[in-house]
N, C-alpha and C positions, 0 to 999 in steps of 0.2 A: 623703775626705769621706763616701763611700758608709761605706765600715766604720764612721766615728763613728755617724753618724745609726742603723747596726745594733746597735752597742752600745749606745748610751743606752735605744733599744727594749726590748734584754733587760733591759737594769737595772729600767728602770720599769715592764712588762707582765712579766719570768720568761722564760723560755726558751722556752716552747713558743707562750703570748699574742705573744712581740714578735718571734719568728721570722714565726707568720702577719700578726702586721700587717706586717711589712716588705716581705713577699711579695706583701702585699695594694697596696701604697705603690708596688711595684716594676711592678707588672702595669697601673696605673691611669699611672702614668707614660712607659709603654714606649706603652699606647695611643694618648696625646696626643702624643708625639713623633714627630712626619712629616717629621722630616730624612733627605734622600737618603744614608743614613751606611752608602749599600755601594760597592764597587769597580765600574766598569763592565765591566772585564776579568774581573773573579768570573761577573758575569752573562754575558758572553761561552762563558763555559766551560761553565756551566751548561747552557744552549741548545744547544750543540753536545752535548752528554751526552744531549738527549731527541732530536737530530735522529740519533746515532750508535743509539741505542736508546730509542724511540719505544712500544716497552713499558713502560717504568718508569711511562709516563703514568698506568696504572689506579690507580698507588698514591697514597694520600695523601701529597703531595709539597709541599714551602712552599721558595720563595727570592724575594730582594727583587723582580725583575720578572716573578714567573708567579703568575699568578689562573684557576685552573680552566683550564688549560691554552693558556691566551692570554698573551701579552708586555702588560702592563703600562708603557706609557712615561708614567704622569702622575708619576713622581720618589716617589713614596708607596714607603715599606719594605712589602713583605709578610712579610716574613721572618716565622715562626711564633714565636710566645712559649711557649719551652720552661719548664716549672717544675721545677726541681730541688729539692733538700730547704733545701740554703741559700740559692739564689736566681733568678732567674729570667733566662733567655738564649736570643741570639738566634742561631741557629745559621745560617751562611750559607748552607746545601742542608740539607735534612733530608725523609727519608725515612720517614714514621711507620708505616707500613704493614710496614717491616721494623724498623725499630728504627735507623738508620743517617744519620750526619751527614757530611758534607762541610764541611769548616774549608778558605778559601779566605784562605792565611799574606800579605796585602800586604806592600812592599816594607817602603812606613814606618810601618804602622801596628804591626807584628809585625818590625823590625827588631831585630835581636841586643842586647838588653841585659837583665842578671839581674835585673831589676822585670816584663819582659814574659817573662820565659820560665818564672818562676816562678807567674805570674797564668795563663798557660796552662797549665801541670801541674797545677795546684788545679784549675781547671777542667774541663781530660780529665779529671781523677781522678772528679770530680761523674757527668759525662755519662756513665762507664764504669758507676759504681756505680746510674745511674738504669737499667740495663739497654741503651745504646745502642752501637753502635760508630761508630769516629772515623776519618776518612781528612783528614791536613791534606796540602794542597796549594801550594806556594810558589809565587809570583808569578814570581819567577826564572827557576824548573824549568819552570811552563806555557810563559815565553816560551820559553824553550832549545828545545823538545820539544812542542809542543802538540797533535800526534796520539798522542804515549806517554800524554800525561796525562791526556786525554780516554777514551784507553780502558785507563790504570788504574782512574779514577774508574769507568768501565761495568765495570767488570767487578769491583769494589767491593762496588757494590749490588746484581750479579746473583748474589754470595756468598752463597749460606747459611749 
């Protein structure tokens, strides 16, 4: 439904007109939408990432339950609205102050099939080319190991 609504745009504003309104249509709609659409276990991980390293704090830092360095429990996404060239996303950890995302892989929402694995490589590909890097974390691998994966992620974002 998304990609109609982006084609018809181009047809009738041009490529460059019906990309920014799309953009404009994508940002105005991500605002009004206050659905709790992250994982609790993401934000689990999270958390233990700034209690493991408590420096990362200074940076500009955005996930669904951290507001200026406080837990968030009123269900509200904070998640940052990243603007890419073709559209606009919500990255589940992002690190703006370096350039770096955390992709938190749910069991069902990111399970194994060629429509979501394709939709995510279009995607990295965006996020690589906007200048960011990517660390995706499976939901699986956290339960199996959740102190390796906690200090992958730390040690991630403390990469230059």
């Amino acid at each position: 439904m998304k990609k109609l609504k982006f084609l018809i745009l181009l047809k009738k504003y041009g490529e460059i007109d019906g990309l920014i309104r799309f953009n404009e249509r994508q940002v105005k709609w991500l605002k009004n939408y206050k659905k709790s659409n992250f994982s609790k276990v993401s934000q689990d991980l999270f958390w233990e990432i700034l209690k493991v390293n408590p420096s990362i704090m200074v940076n500009e830092i955005y996930f669904a339950t951290y507001v200026n360095g406080n837990l968030d429990d009123s269900g509200k996404n904070n998640e940052f609205r990243l603007k890419l060239t073709e559209r606009v996303i919500l990255p589940d950890f992002i690190d703006l102050t370096n350039k770096k995302i955390i992709e938190f892989d749910g069991t069902y929402y990111h399970r194994l099939n060629p429509e979501n694995y394709l939709r995510e490589l279009k995607r990295d590909e965006m996020i690589i080319k906007s200048g960011y890097e990517i660390l995706h974390i499976s939901e699986k691998d956290y339960y199996s190991n959740k102190e390796d994966i906690i200090y992958k992620c730390v040690n991630f974002l403390n990469k230059n």
